[in-house]
C-alpha positions in Angstrom: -133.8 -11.3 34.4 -136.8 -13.5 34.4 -139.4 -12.8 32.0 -143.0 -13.6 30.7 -144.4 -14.9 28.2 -147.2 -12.6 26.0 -149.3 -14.0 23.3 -146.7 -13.0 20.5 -144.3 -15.3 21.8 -141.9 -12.3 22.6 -140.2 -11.9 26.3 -141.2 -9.1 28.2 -138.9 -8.1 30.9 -140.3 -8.2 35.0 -139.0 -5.0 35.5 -140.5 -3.2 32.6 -144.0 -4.0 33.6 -145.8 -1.3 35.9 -148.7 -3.5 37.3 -147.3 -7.7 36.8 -150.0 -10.3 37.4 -152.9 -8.3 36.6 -153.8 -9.7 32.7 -151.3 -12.8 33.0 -152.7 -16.3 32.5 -151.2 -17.4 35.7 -152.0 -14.3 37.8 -155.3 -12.9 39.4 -157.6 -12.9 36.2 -159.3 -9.5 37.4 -159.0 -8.0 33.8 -161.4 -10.8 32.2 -164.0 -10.3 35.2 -163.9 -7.0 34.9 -164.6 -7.0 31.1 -167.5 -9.5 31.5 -168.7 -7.4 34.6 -168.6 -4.4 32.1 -170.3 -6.2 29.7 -173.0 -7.5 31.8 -173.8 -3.9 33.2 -173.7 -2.3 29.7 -177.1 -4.2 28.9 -178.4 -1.2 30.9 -176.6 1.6 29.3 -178.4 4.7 29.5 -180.7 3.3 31.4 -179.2 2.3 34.5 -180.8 5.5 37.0 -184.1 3.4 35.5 -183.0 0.9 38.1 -181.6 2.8 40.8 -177.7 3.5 39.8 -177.2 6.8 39.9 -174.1 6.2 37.4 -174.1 3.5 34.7 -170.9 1.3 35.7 -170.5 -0.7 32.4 -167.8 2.5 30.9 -166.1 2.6 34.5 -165.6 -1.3 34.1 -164.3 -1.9 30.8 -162.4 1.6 31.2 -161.0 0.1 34.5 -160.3 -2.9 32.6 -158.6 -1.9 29.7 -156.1 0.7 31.5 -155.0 -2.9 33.3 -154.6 -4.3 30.4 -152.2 -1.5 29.4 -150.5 -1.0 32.4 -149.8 -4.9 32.0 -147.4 -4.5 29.4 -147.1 -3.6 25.3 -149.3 -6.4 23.9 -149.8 -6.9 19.9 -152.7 -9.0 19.5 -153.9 -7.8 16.2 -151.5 -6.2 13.3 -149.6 -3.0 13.6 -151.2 -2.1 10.5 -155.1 -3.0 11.6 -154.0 -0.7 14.8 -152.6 2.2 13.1 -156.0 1.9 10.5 -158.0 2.3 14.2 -156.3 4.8 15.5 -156.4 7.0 11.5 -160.3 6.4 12.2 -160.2 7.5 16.0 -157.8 10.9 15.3 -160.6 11.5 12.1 -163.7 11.6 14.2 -162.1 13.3 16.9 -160.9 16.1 14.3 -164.7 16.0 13.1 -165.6 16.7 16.7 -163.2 19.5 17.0 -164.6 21.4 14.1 -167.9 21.9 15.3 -169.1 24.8 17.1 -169.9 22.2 20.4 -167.0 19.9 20.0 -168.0 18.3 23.2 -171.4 17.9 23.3 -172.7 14.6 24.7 -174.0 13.1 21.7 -170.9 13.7 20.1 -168.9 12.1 22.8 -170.8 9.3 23.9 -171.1 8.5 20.0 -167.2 8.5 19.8 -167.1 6.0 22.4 -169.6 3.6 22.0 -169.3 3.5 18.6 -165.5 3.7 17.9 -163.0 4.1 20.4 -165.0 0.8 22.9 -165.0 -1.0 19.9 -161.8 -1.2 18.8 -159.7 -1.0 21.8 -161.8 -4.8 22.9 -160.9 -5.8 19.4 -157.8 -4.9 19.5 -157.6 -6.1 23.3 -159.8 -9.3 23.3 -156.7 -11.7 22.4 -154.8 -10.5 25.2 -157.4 -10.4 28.0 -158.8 -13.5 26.9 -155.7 -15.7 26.2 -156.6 -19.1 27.3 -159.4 -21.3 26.8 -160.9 -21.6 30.4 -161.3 -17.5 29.9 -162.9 -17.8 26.6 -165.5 -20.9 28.0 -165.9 -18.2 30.8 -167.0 -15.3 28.0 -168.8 -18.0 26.5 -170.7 -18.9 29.6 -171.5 -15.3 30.7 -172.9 -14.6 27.6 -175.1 -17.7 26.8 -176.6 -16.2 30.6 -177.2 -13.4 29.2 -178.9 -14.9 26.5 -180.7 -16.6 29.1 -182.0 -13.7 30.8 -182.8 -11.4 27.2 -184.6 -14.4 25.8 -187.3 -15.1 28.5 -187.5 -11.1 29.1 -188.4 -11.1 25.2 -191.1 -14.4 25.8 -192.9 -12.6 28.5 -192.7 -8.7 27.1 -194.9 -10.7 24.8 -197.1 -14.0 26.8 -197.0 -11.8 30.4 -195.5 -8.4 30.7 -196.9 -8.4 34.5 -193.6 -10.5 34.8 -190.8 -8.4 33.2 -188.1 -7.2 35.4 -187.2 -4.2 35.7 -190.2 -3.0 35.0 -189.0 -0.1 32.6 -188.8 -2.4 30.0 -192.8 -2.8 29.7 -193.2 0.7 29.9 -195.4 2.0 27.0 -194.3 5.9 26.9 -190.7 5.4 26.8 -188.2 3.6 24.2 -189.0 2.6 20.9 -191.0 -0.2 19.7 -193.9 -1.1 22.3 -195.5 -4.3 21.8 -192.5 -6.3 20.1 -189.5 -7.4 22.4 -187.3 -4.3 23.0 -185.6 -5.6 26.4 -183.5 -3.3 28.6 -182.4 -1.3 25.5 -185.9 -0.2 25.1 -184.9 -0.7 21.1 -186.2 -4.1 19.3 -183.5 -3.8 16.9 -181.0 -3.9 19.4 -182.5 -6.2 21.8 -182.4 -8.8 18.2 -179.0 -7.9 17.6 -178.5 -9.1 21.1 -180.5 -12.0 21.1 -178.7 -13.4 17.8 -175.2 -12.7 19.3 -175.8 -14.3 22.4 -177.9 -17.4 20.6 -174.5 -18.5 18.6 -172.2 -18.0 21.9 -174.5 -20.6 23.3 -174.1 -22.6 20.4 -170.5 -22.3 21.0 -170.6 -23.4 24.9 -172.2 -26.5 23.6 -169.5 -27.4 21.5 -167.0 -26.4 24.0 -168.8 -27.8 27.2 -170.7 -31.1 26.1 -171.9 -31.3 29.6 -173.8 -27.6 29.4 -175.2 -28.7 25.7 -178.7 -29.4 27.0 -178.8 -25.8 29.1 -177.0 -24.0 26.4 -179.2 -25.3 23.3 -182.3 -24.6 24.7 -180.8 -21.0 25.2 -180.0 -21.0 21.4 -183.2 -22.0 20.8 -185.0 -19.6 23.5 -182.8 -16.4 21.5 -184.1 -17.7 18.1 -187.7 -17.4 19.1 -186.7 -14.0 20.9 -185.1 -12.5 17.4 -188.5 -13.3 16.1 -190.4 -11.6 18.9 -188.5 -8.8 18.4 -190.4 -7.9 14.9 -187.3 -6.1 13.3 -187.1 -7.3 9.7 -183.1 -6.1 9.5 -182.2 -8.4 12.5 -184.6 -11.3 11.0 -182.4 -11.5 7.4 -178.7 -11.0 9.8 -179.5 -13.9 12.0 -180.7 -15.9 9.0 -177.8 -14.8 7.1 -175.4 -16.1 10.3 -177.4 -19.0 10.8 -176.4 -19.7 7.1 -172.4 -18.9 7.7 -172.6 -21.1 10.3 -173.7 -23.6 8.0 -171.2 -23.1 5.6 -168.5 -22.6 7.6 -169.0 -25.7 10.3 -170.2 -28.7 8.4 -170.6 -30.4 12.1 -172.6 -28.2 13.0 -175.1 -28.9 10.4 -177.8 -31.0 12.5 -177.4 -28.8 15.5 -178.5 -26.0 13.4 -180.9 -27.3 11.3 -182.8 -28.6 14.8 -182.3 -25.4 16.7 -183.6 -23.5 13.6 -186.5 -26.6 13.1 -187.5 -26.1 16.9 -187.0 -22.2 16.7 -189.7 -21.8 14.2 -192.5 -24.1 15.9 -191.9 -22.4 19.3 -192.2 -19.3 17.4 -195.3 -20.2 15.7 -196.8 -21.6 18.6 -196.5 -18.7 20.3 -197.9 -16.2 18.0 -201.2 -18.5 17.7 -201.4 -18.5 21.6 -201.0 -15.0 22.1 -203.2 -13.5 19.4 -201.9 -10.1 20.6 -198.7 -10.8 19.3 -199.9 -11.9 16.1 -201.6 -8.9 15.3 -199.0 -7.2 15.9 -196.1 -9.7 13.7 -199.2 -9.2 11.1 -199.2 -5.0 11.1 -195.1 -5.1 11.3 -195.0 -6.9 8.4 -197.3 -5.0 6.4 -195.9 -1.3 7.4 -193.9 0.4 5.1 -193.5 3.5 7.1 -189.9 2.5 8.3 -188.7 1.6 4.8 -190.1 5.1 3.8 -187.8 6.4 6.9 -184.5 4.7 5.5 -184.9 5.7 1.9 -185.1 9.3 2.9 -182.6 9.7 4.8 -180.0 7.5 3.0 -181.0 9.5 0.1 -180.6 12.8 2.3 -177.1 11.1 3.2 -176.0 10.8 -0.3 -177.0 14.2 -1.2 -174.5 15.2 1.3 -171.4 13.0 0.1 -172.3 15.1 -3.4 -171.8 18.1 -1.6 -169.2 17.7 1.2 -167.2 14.4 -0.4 -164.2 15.1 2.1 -164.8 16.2 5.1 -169.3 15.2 5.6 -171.7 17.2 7.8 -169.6 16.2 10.8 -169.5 13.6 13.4 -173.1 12.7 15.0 -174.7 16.0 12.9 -176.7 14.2 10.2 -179.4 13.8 13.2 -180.6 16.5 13.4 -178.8 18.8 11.2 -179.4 17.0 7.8 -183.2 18.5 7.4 -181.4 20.7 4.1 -180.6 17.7 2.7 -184.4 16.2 2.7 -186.3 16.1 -0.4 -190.2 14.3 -1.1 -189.8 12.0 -3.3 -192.0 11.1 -5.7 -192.3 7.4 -5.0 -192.9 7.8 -1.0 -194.2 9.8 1.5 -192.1 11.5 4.3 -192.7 10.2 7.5 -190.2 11.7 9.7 -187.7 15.0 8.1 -184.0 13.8 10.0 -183.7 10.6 11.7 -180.4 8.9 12.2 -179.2 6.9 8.6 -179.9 3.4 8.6 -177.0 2.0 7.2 -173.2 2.2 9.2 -171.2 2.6 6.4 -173.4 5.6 4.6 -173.4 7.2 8.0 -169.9 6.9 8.4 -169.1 8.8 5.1 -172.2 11.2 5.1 -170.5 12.2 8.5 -167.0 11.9 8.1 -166.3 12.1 4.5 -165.5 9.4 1.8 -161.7 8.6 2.8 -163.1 8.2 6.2 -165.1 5.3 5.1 -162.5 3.8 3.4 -160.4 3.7 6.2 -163.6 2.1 8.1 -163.6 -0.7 5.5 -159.9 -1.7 5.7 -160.3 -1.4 9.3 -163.2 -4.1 9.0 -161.7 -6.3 6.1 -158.1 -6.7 7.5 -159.3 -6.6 11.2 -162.2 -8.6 12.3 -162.9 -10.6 8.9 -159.3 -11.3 8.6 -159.8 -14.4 10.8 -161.2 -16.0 7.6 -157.9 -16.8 6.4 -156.9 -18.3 9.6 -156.7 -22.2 10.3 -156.6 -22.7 13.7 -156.7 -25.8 16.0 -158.7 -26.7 19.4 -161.2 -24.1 20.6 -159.8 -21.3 18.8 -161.8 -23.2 15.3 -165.3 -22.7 17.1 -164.7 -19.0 18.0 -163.5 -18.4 14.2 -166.8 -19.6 13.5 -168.3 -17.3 16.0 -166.6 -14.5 15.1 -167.6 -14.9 11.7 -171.2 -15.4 12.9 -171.4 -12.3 15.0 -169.6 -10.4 12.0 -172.5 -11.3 9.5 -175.1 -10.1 12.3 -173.3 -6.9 12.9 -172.7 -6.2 9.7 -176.1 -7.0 7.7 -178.0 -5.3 10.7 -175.6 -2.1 10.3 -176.9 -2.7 6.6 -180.2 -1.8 7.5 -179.9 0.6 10.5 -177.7 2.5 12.8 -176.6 -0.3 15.4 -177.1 2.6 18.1 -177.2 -0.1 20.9 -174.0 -0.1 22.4 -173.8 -3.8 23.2 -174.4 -5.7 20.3 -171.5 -3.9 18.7 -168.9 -4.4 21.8 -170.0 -7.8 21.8 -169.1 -8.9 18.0 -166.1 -6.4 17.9 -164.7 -8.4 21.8 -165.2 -11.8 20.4 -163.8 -10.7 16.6 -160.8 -9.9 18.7 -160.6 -12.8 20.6 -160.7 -15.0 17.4 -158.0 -12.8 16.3 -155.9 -12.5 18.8 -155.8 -15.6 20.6 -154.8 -17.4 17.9 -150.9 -16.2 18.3 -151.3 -18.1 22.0 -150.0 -21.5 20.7 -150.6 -23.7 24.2 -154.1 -24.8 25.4 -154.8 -26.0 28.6 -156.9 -29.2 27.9 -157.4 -31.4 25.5 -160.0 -30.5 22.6 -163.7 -32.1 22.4 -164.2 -33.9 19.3 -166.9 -31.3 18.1 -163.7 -29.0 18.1 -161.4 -31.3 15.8 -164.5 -31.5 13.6 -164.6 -27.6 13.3 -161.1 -27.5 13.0 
């Protein structure tokens, strides 16, 4: 019986599979495009009947997507142990759900799958869909367009809103954050966390592709300026904090960063003096204390509930806006707003779900996505451990300071965590590595 070959080196038989060809590294690669179609469209999630789609398609993509990916065959990219931790999580939140009076309601769901079940199935999918290294350049070169794209939307929500397509984005009565760069997630955190994530794929394509270095460092450098423009102090320490990772991690790396971080800051500074609007609005960001006020009340209104409900939390998605009990005026600050959603992943995660719920986030994120620090690997597979770690430090030190509510930051550093991950059981590339790659390696 013939057979083919999956990353974990193990035969699968022909006749076992229900759909053959549709993930496989020599057949039609419709799962990757799919994924990166998904992806693309997701940058409009709940916003997409803002531009005429009466349906956002990014959840019938990737949904599309990963049922081939399934129907392809039993695939173990990541360890039985990281999957079983996943799936502990996902039966959790769901039991959460369950409990509640409106088990279903959309808040609820939507939160489950943006924020958990998306997630980890492209983790714990990301090795397999992207097994070689002509589909990882290709991840690498959809994103760095999108980084394209969100970068010179964030320059002209500032220099020349009359230019910003589509034009929801500059709309002042909608969103959050009018005036800094907010993009098509109408949220300046997110549209940062975007903006970083994308910045160190291109940094990525130019080690991979030396022939796209020019295009994709002046996209680097285009999302560095954009992070800034976004005015979101959370997202200015995470990219600083990956920039620094990056550092550590990629000694060959060094001079590109220290120029793309060198240039970032004059184009940055240069900008703010020739828009004096912008200024005055990086000057009254800096100086407003009203959003720290926000976070210390209701992380403090979040531990007030782990002192109360330890085990089992106020429920999945019920802190906002069912926490108002747990508010209390402090005497060092002033309450600005009585519920809004906790500003820190972890805290939300046990306020919601309870304290062993938490734990069994953490293990999910220390022997998951961060295990890829103890990996070694050779050709491209050492730039994406770099990326991954990268993306990691941005998702996790901006999930430090707020909720990561925008879906696409987190499917982004959870896909390419994966595809550090996972690839790495592929033992074949298909070229020959670039020099830049042996020096990361």
């Amino acid at each position: 019986m013939s057979t083919v070959l999956r990353p974990d080196a193990r035969p699968v038989p022909r006749g076992r599979r229900l759909v053959p060809g549709l993930a496989t590294a020599r057949g039609v690669a419709l799962v990757p495009l799919l994924v990166l179609a998904g992806l693309a469209s997701n940058l409009f999630s709940g916003n997409a009947w803002r531009i005429g789609l009466p349906l956002g398609p990014d959840r019938l993509l990737l949904g599309a997507a990963i049922l081939m990916a399934l129907l392809e065959g039993r695939r173990r990219a990541v360890p039985a142990r990281v999957e079983w931790l996943m799936l502990a999580f996902s039966a959790w939140v769901l039991l959460s759900m369950l409990t509640h009076p409106e088990p279903f309601d959309s808040v609820a769901v939507y939160g489950f799958v943006d924020r958990v079940a998306m997630p980890f199935v492209l983790f714990a999918l990301g090795g397999v869909v992207f097994s070689t290294p002509e589909r990882r350049d290709l991840l690498l070169a959809v994103l760095t367009a999108i980084g394209l794209w969100l970068g010179l939307t964030a320059l002209l929500e500032i220099a020349e809103p009359g230019l910003v397509l589509p034009r929801y984005v500059v709309d002042p009565d909608i969103g959050l954050g009018f005036g800094r760069a907010r993009g098509p997630f109408l949220s300046p955190e997110g549209m940062g966390a975007a903006l970083a994530l994308c910045g160190a794929a291109a940094v990525a394509l130019a080690v991979r592709r030396p022939r796209w270095r020019t295009l994709a460092g002046a996209v680097a450098l285009l999302d560095l300026v954009g992070v800034g423009l976004a005015l979101t102090r959370a997202m200015w320490i995470a990219a600083a904090l990956a920039l620094v990772v990056a550092f550590v991690l990629a000694p060959a790396l060094r001079r590109v960063i220290t120029s793309v971080v060198v240039a970032g800051g004059v184009g940055l500074f240069s900008l703010l003096a020739a828009v004096p609007a912008a200024s005055t609005v990086l000057t009254e960001r800096g100086s407003d204390a009203r959003p720290v006020y926000d976070r210390l009340g209701s992380n403090e209104a979040a531990g007030r509930i782990l002192a109360d409900l330890p085990w089992t939390g106020i429920g999945w998605r019920r802190f906002f806006p069912e926490a108002a009990e747990w508010v209390r005026q402090a005497d060092t600050y002033p309450i600005n707003n009585v519920v809004i959603e906790v500003h820190n992943v972890l805290l939300s995660r046990a306020a919601e779900l309870g304290i062993p719920a938490a734990v069994c986030f953490v293990a999910v994120l220390v022997l998951g996505p961060f295990a890829v620090l103890g990996q070694r690997p050779q050709g491209d597979l050492a730039v994406w451990r770099v990326l991954s770690v990268a993306c990691l430090t941005v998702w996790v030190v901006g999930g430090f300071f707020g909720p990561m509510a925008t879906p696409f930051p987190t499917f982004v550093a959870w896909l390419v965590a994966g595809v550090a991950l996972g690839s790495a059981a592929v033992p074949v590339t298909s070229r020959r590595t670039t020099p830049s790659e042996e020096a990361l390696a």
